[in-house]
C-alpha positions in Angstrom: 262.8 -6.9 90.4 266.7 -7.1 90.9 270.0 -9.3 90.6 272.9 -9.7 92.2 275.9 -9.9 90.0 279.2 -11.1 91.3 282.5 -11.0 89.9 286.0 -12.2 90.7 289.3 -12.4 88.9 292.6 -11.1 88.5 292.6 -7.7 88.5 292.8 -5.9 84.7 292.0 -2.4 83.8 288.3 -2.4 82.4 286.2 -5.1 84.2 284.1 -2.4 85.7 283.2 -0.8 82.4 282.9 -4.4 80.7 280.2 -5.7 83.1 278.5 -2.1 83.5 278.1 -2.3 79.4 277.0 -5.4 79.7 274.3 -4.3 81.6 273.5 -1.6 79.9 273.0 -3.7 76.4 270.7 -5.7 78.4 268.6 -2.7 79.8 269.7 -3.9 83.3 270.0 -1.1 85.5 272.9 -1.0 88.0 271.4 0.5 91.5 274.0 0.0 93.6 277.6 -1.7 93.2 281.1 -2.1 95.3 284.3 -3.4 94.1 287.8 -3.8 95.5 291.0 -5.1 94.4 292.7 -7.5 96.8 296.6 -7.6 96.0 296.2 -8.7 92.5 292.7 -10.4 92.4 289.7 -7.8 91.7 286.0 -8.1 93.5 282.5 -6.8 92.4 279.6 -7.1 93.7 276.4 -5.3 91.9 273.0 -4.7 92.2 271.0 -4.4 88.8 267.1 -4.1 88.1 266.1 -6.3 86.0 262.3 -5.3 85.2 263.0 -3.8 81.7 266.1 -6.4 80.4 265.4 -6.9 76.5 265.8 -10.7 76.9 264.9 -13.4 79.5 266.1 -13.7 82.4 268.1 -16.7 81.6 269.7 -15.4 78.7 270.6 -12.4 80.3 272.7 -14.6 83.2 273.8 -16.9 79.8 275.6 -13.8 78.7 276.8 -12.3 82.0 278.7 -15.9 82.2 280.0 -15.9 78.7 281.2 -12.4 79.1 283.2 -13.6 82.4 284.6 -16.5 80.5 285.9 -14.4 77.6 287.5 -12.3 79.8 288.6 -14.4 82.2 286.6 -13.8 85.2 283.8 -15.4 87.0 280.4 -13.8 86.3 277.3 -15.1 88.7 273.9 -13.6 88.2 271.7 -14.5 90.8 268.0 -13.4 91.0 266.7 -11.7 93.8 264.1 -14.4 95.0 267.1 -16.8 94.7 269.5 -14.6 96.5 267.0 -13.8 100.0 265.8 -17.2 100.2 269.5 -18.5 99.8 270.3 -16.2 102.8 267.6 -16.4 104.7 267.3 -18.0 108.4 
């Protein structure tokens, strides 16, 4: 199973390796990810499996969000299921 991660800010040298250890602490596995820096505000969107994480699923999206807060971005983990039935028509 996967996520989608998203996250938005002002752009700050590290936010990639931040989230990406994040993930790694978790045993979420990044699979794909793109990111871009618009003028000053920074963009990411990742894909992650989430079939070995070492905690729930909800704790895992707990700390995404608590790691965007400390560092002043928005962090949104959104399961799979969620995601394609959000976007689906």
């Amino acid at each position: 199973m996967k996520a989608v991660i998203t996250v938005t800010g002002k752009d700050v040298v590290g936010i990639i390796a931040k989230v990406s250890s994040a993930c790694a602490e978790y045993h979420a596995n990044i699979v794909d990810i793109s990111q871009s820096v618009l003028s000053e505000y920074f963009a990411m969107i990742m894909v992650v499996e989430i079939d070995q994480i070492a905690v729930e699923f909800t704790s895992f999206v707990d700390a995404m969000t608590k790691l965007g807060k400390e560092n002043g971005l928005v962090i949104h983990t959104m399961h799979e299921d969620v995601f394609n039935v959000m976007h689906h028509i």
